[in-house]
N, CA, C and O atoms as a printed pandas DataFrame, in Angstrom:
     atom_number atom_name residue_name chain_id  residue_number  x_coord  y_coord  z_coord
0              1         N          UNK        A               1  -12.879   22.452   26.039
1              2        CA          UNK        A               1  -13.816   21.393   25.713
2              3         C          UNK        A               1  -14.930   21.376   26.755
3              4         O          UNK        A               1  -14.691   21.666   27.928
4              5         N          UNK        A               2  -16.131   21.042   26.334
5              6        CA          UNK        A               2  -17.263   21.089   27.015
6              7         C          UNK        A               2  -17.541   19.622   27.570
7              8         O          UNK        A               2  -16.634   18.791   27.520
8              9         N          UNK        A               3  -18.879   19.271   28.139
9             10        CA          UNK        A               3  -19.060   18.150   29.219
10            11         C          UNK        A               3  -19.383   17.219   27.892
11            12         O          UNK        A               3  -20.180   17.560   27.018
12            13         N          UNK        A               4  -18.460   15.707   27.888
13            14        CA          UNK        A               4  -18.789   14.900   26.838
14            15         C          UNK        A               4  -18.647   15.264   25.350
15            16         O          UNK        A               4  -19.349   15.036   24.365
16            17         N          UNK        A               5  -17.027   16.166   25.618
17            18        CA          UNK        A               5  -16.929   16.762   23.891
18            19         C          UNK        A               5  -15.533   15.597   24.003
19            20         O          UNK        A               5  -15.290   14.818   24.924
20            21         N          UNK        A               6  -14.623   15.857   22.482
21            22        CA          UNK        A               6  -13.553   15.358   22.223
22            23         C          UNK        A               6  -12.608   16.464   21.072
23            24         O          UNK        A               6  -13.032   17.102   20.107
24            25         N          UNK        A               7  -11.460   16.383   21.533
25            26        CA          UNK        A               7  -10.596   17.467   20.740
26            27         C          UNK        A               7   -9.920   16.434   19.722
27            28         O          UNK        A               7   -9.217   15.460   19.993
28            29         N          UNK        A               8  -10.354   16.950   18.397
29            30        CA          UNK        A               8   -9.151   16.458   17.540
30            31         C          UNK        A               8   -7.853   16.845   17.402
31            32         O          UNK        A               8   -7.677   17.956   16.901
32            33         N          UNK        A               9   -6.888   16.199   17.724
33            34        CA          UNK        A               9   -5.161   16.497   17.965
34            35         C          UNK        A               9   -4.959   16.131   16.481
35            36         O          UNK        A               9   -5.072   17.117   15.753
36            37         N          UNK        A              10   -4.716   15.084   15.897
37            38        CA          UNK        A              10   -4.532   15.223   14.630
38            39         C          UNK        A              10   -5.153   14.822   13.450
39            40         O          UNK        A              10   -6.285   14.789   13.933
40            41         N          UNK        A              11   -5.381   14.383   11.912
41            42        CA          UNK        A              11   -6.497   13.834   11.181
42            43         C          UNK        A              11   -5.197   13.554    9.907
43            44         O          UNK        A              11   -4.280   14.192    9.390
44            45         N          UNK        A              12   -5.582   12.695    9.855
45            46        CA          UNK        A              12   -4.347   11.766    8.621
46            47         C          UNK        A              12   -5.018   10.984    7.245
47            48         O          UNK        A              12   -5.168    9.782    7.465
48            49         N          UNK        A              13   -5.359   11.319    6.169
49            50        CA          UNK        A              13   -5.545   10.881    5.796
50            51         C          UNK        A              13   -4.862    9.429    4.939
51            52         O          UNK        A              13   -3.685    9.165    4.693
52            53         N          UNK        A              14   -6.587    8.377    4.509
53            54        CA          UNK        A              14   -5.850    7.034    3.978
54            55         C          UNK        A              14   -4.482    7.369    2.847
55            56         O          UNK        A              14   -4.349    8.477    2.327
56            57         N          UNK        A              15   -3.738    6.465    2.647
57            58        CA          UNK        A              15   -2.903    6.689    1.697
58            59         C          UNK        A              15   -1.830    5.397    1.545
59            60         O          UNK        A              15   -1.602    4.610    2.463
60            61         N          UNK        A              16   -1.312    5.341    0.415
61            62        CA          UNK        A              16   -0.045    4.530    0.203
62            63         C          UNK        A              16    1.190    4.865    0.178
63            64         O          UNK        A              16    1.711    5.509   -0.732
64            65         N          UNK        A              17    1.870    4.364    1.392
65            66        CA          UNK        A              17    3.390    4.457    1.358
66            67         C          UNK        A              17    3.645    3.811    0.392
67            68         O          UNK        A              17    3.038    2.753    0.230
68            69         N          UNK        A              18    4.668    4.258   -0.602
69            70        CA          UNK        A              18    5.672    3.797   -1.786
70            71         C          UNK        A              18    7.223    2.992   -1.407
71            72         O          UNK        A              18    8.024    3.696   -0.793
72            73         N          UNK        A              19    7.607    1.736   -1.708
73            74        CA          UNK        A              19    8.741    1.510   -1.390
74            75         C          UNK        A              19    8.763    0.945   -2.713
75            76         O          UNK        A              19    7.908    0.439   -3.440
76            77         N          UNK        A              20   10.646    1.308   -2.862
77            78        CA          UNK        A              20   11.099    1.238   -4.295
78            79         C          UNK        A              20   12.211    0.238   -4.129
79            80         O          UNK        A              20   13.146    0.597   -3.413
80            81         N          UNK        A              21   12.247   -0.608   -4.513
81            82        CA          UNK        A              21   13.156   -1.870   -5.089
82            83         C          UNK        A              21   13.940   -1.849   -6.322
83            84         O          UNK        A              21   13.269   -1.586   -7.319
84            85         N          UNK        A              22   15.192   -2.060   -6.515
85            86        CA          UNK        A              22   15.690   -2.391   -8.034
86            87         C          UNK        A              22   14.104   -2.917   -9.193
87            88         O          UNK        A              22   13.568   -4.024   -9.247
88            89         N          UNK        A              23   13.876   -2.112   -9.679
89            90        CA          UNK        A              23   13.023   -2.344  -10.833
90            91         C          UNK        A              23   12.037   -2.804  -10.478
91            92         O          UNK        A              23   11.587   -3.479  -11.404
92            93         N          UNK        A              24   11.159   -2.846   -9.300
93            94        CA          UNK        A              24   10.057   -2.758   -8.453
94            95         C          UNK        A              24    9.330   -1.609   -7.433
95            96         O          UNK        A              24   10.034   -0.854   -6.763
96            97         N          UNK        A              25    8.445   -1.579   -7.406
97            98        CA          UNK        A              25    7.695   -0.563   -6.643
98            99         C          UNK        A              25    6.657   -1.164   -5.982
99           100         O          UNK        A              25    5.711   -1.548   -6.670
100          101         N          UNK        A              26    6.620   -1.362   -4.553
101          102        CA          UNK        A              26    5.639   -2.058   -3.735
102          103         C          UNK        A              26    4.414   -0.940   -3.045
103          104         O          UNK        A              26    4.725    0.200   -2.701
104          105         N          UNK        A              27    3.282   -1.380   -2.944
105          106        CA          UNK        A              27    2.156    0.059   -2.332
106          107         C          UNK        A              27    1.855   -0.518   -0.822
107          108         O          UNK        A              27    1.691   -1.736   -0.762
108          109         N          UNK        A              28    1.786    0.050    0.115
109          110        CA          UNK        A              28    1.298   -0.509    1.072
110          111         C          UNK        A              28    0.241    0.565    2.062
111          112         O          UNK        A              28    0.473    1.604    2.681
112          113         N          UNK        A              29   -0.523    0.056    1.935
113          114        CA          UNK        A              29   -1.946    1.341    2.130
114          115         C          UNK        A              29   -1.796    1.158    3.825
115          116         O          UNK        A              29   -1.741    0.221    4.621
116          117         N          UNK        A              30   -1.764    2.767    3.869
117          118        CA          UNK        A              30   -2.079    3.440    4.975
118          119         C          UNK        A              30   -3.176    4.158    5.607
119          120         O          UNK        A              30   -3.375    5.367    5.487
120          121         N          UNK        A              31   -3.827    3.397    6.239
121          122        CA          UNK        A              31   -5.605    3.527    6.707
122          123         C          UNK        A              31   -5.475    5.049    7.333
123          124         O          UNK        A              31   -4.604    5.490    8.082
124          125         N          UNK        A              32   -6.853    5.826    6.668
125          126        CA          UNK        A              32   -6.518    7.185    7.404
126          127         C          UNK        A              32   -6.985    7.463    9.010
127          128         O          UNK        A              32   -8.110    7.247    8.561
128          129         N          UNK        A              33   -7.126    7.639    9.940
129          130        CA          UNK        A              33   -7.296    8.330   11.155
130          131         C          UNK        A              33   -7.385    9.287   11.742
131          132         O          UNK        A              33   -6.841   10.340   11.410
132          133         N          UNK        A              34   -8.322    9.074   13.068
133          134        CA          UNK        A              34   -7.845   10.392   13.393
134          135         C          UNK        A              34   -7.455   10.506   15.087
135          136         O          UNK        A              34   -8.350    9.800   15.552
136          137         N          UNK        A              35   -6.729   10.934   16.148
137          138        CA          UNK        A              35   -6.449   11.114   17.026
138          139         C          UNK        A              35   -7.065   11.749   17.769
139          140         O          UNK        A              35   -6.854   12.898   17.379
140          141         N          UNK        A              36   -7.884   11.819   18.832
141          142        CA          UNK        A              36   -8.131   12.917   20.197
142          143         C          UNK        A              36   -7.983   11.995   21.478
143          144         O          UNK        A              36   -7.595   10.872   21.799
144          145         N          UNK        A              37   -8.623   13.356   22.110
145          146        CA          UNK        A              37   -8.257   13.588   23.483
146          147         C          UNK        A              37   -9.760   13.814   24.055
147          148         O          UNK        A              37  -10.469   14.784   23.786
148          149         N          UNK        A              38  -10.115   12.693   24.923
149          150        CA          UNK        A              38  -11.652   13.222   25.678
150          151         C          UNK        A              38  -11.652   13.824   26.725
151          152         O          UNK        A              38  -10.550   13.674   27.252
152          153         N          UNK        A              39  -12.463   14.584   27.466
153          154        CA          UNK        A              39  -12.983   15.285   27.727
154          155         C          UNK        A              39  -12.108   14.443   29.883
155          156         O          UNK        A              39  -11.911   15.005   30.960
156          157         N          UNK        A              40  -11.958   13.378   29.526
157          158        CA          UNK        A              40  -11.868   12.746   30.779
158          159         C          UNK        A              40  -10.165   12.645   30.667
159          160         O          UNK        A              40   -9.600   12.319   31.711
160          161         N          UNK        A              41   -9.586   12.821   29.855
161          162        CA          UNK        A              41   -8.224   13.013   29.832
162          163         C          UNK        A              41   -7.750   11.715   28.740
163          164         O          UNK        A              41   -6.675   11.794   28.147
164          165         N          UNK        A              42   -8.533   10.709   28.582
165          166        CA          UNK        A              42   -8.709    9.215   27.545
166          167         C          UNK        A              42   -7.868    9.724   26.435
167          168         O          UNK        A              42   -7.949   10.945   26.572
168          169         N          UNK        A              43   -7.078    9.476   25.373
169          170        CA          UNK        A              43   -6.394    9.523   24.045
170          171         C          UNK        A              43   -7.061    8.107   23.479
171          172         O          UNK        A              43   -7.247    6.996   23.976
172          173         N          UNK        A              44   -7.296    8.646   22.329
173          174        CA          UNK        A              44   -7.819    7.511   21.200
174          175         C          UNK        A              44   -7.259    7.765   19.757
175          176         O          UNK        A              44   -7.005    8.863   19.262
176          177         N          UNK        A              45   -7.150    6.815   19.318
177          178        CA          UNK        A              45   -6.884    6.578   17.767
178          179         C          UNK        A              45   -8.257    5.819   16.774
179          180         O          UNK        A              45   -8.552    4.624   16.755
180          181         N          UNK        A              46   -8.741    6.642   16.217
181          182        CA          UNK        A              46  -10.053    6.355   15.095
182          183         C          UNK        A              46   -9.308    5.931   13.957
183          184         O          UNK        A              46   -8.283    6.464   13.531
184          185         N          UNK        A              47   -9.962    4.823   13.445
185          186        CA          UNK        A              47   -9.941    4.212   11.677
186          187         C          UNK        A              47  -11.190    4.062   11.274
187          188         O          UNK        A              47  -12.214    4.165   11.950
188          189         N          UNK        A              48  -11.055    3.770    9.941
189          190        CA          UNK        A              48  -12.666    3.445    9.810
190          191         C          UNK        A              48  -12.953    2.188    9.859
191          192         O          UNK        A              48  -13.865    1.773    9.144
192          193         N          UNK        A              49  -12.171    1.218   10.794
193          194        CA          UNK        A              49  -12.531   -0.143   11.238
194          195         C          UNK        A              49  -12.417    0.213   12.338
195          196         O          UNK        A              49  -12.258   -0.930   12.766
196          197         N          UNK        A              50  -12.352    0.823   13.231
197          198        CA          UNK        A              50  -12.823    0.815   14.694
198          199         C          UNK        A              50  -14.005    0.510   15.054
199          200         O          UNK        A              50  -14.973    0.452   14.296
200          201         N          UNK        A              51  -14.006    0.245   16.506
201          202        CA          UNK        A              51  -15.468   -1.099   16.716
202          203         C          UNK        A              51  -15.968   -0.461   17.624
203          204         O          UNK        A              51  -17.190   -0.328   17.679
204          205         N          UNK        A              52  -14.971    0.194   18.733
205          206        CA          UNK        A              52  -15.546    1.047   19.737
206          207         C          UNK        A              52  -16.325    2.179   20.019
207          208         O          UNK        A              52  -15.758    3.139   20.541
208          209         N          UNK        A              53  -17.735    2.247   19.723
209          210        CA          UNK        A              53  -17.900    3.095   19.451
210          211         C          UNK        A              53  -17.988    4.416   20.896
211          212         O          UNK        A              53  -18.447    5.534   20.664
212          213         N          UNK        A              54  -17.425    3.983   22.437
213          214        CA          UNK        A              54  -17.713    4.626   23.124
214          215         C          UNK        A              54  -16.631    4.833   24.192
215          216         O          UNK        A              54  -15.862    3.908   24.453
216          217         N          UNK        A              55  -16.573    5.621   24.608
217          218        CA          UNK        A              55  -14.626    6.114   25.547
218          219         C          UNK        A              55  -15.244    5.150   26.564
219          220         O          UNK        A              55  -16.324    5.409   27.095
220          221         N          UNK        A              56  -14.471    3.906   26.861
221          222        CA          UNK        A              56  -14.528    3.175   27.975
222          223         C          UNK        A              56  -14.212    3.721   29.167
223          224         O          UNK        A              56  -14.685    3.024   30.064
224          225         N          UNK        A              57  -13.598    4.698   29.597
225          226        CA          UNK        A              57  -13.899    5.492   30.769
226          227         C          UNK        A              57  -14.648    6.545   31.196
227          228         O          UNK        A              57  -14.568    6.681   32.417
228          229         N          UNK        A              58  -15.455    7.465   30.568
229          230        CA          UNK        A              58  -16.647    7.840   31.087
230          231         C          UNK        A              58  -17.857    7.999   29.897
231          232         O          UNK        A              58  -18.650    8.940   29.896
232          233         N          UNK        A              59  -17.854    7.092   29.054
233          234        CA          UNK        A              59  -19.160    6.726   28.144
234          235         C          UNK        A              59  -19.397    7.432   26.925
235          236         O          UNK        A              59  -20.080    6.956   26.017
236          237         N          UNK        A              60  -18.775    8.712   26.874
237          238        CA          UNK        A              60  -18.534    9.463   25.523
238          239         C          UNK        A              60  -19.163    8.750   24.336
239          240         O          UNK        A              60  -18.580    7.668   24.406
240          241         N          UNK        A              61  -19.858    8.676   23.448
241          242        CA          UNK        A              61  -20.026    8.035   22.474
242          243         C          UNK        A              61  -19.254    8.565   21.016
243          244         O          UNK        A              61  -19.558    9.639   20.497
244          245         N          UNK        A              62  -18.288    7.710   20.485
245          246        CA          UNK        A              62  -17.422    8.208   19.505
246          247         C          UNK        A              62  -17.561    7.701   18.037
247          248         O          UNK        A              62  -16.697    7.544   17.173
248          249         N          UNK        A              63  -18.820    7.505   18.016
249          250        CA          UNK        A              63  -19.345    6.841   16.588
250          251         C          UNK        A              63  -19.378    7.687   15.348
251          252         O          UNK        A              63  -19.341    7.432   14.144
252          253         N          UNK        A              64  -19.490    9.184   16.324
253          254        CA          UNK        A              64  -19.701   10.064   14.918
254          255         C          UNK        A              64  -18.057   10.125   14.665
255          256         O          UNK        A              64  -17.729    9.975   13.488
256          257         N          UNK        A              65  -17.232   10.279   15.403
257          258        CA          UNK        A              65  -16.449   10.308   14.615
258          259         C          UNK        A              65  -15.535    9.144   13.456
259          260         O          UNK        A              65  -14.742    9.314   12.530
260          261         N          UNK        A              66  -16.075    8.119   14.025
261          262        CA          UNK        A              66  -15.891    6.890   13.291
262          263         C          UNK        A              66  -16.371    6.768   11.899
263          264         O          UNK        A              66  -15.856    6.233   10.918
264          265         N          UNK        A              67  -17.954    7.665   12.126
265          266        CA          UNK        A              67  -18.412    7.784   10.489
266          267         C          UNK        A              67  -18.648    8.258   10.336
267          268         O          UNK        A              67  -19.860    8.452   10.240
268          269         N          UNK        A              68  -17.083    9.657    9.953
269          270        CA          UNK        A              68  -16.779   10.797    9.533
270          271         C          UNK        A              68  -15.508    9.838    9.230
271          272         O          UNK        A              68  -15.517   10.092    8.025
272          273         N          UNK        A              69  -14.668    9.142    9.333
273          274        CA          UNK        A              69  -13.529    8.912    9.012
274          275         C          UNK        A              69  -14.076    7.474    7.876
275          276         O          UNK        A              69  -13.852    7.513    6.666
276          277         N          UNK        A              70  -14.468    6.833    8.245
277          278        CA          UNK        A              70  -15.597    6.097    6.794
278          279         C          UNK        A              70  -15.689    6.957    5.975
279          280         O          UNK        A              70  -15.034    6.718    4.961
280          281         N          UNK        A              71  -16.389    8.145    5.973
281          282        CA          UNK        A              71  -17.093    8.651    5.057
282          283         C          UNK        A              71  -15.299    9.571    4.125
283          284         O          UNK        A              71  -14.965    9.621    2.942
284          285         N          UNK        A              72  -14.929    9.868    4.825
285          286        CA          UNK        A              72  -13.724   10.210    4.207
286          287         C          UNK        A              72  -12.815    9.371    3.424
287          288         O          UNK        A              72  -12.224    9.869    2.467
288          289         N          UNK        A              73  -12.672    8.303    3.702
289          290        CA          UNK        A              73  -11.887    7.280    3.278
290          291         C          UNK        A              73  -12.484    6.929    1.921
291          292         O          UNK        A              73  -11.883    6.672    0.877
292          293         N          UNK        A              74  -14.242    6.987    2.237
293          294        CA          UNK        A              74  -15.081    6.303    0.846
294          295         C          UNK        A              74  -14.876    7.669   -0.306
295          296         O          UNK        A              74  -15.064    7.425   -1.498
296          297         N          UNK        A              75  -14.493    9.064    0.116
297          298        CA          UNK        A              75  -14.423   10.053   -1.296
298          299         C          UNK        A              75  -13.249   10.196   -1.258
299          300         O          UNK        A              75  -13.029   11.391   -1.063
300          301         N          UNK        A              76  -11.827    9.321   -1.380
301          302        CA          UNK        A              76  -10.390    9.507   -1.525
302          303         C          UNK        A              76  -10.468    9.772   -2.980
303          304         O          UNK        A              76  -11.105    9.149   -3.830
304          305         N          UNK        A              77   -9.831   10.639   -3.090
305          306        CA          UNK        A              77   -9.133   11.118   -4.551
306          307         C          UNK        A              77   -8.712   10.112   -5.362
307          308         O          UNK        A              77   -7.584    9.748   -5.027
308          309         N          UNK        A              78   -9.336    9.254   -6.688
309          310        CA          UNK        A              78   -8.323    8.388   -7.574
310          311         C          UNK        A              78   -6.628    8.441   -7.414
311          312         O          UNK        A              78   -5.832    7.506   -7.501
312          313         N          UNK        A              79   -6.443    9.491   -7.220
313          314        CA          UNK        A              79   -4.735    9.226   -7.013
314          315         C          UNK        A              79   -4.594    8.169   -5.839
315          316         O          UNK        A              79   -4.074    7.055   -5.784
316          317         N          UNK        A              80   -5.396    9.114   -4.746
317          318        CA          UNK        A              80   -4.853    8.593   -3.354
318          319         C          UNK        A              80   -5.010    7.027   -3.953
319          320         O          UNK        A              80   -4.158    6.143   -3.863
320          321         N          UNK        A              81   -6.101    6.946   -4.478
321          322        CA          UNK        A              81   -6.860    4.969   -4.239
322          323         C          UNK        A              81   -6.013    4.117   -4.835
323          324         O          UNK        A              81   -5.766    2.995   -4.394
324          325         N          UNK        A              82   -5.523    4.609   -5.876
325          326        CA          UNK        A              82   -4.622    3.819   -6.561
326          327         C          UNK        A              82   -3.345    4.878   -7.812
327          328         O          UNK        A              82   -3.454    5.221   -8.989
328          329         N          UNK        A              83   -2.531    5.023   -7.036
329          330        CA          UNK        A              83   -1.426    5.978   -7.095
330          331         C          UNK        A              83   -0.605    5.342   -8.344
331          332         O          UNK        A              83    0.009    6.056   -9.136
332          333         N          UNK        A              84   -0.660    3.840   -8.445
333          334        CA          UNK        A              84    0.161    3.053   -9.754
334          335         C          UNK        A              84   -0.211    3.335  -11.373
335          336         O          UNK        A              84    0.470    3.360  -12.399
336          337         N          UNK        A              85   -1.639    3.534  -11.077
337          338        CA          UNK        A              85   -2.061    4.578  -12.307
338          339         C          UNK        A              85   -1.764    5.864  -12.442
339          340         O          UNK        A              85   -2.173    6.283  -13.524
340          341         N          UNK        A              86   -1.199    6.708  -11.772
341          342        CA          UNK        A              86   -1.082    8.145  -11.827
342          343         C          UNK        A              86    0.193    8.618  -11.375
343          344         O          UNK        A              86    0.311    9.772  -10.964
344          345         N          UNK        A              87    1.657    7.406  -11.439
345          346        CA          UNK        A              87    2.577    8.001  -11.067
346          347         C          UNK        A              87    3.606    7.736  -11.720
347          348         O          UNK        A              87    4.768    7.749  -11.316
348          349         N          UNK        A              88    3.063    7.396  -13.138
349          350        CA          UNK        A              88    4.265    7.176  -14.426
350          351         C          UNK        A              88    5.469    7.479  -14.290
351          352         O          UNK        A              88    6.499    6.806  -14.311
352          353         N          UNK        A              89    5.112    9.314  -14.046
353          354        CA          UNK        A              89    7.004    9.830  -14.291
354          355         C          UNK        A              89    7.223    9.710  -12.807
355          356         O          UNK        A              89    7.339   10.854  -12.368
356          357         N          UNK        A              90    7.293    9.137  -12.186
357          358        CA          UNK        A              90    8.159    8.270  -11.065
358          359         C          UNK        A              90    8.505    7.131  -11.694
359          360         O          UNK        A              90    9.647    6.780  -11.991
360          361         N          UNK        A              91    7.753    6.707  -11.841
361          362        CA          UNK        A              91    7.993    5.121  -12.417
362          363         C          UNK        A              91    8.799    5.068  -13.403
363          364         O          UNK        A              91    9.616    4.148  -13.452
364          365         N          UNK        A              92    8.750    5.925  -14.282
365          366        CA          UNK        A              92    9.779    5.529  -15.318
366          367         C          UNK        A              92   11.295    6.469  -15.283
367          368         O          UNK        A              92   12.268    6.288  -16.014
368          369         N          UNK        A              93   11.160    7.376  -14.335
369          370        CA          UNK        A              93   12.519    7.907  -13.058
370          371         C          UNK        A              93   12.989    6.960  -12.618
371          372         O          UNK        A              93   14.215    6.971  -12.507
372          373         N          UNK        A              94   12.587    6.305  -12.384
373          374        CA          UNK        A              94   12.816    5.103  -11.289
374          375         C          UNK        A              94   13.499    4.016  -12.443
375          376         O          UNK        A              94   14.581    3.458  -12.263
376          377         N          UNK        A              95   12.715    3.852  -13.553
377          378        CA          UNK        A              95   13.597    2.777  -14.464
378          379         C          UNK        A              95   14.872    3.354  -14.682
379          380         O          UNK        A              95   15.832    2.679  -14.311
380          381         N          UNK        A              96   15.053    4.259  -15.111
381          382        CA          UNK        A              96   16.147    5.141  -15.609
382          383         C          UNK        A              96   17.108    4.865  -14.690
383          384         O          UNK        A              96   18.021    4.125  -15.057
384          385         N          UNK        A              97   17.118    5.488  -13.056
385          386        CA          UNK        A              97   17.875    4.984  -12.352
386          387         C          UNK        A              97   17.919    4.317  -11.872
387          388         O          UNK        A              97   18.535    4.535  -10.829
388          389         N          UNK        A              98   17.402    2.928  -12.032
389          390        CA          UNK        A              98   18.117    1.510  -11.578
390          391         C          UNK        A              98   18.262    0.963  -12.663
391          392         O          UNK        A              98   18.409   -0.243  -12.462
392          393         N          UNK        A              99   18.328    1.384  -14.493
393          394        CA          UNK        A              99   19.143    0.641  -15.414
394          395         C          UNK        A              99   20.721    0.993  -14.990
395          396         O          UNK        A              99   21.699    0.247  -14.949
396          397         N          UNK        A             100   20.562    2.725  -14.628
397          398        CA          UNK        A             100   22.226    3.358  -14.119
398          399         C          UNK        A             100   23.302    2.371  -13.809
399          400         O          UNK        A             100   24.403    1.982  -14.197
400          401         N          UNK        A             101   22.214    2.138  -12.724
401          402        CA          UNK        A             101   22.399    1.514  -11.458
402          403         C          UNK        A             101   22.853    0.023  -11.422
403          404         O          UNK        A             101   23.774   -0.471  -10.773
404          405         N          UNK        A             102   22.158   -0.448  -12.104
405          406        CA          UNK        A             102   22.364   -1.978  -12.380
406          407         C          UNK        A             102   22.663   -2.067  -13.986
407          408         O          UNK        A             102   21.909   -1.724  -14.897
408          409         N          UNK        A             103   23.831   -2.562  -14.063
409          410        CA          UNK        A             103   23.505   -2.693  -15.876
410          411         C          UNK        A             103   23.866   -4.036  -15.764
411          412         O          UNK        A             103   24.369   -4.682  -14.844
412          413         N          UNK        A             104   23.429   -4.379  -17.130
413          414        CA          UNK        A             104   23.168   -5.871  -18.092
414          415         C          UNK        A             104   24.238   -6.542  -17.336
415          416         O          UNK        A             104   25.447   -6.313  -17.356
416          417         N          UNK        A             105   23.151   -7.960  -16.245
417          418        CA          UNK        A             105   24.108   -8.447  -16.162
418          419         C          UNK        A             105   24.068   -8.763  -14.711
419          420         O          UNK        A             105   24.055   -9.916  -14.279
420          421         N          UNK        A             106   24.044   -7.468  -13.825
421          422        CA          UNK        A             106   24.076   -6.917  -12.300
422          423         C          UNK        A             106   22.709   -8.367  -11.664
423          424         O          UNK        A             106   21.485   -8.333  -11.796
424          425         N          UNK        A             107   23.303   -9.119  -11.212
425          426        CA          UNK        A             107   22.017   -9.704   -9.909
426          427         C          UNK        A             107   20.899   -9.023   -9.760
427          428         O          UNK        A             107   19.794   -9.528   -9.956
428          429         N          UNK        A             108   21.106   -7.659   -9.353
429          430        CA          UNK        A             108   19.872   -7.076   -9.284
430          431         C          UNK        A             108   18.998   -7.188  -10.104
431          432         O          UNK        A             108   17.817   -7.386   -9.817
432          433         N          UNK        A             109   19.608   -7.040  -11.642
433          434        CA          UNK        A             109   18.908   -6.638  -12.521
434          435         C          UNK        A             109   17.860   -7.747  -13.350
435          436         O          UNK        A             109   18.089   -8.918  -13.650
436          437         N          UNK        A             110   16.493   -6.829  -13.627
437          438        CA          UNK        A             110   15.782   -7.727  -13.963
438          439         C          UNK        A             110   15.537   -8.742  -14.497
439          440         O          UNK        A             110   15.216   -8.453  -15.650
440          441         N          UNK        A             111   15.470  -10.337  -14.274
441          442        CA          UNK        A             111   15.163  -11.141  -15.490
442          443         C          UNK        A             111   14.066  -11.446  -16.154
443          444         O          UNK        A             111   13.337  -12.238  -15.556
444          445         N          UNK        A             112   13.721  -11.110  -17.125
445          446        CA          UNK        A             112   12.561  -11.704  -18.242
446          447         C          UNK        A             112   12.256  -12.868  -17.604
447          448         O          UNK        A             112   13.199  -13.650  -17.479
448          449         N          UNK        A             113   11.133  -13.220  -17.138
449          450        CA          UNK        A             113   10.530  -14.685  -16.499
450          451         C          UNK        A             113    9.889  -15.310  -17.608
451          452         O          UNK        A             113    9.646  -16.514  -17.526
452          453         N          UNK        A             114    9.479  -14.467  -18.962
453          454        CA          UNK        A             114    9.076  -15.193  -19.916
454          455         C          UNK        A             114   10.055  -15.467  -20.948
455          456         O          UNK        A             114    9.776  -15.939  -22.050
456          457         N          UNK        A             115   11.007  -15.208  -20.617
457          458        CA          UNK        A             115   12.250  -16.156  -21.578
458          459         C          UNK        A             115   12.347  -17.270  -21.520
459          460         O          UNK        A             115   11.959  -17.623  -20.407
460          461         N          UNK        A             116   12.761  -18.358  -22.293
461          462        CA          UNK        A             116   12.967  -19.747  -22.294
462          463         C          UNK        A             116   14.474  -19.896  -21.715
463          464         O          UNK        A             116   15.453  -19.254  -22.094
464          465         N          UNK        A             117   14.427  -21.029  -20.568
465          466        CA          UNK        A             117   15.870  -21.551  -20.144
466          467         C          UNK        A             117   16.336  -20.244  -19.281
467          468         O          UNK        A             117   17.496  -19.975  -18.970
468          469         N          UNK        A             118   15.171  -19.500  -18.971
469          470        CA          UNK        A             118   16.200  -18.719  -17.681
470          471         C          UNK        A             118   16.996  -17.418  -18.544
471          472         O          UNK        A             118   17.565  -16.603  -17.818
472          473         N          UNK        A             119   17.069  -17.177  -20.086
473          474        CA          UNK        A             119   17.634  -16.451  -20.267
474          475         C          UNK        A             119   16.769  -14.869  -20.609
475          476         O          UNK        A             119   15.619  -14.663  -20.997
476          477         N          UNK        A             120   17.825  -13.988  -20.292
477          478        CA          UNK        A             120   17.107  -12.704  -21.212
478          479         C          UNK        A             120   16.580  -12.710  -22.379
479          480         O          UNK        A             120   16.772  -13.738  -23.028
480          481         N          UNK        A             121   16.012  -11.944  -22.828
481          482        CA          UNK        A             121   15.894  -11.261  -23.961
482          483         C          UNK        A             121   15.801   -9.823  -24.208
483          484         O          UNK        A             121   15.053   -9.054  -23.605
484          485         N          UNK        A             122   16.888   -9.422  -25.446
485          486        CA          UNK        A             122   17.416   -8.724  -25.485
486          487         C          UNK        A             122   16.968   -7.872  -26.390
487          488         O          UNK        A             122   17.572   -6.819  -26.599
């Protein structure tokens, strides 16, 4: 690395972790980043909400890489952005094995909230 450079160690893009529940599927978005190492020995972590735009120990200015990780985040792939549209055959994998799993009846298992009196429908 040269005088006032920064090494990228790693680059992660945004995305949604998937967690799966009895007959639920929750998304919880994972902001992408990126990791280096300055030139002064400093480690940083970039999002594209980072504010800093400059290595508080010897002045580096780290803006470009801030919006380079903006600009990445803004051309995510439709999957990445919203994965609940584009991941059916999970989703309906997923019904399959937690009807297995839970049958008619099981706590777990789903209740119709638009039934009258709390009951299923069948």
């Amino acid at each position: 690395m040269g005088k006032g450079t920064m090494e990228i160690t790693a680059r992660v893009e945004g995305h949604y972790e998937v967690l799966e529940t009895p007959f639920a599927r929750s998304y919880n978005w994972k902001p992408g980043y990126v990791t280096l190492v300055c030139d002064c020995g400093q480690k940083f972590a970039l999002s594209a909400t980072s504010t800093s735009p400059t290595c508080g120990k010897c002045g580096v200015d780290r803006s470009a890489v801030i919006t380079d990780v903006q600009e990445r985040e803004s051309q995510l792939r439709q999957e990445v952005r919203q994965p609940w549209r584009h991941d059916t055959q999970q989703q309906a994998d997923q019904q399959v094995r937690d009807e297995a799993a839970y049958p008619v009846g099981s706590p777990q298992r789903y209740n119709d909230v638009t039934a009258r009196n709390g009951e299923s429908i069948r």
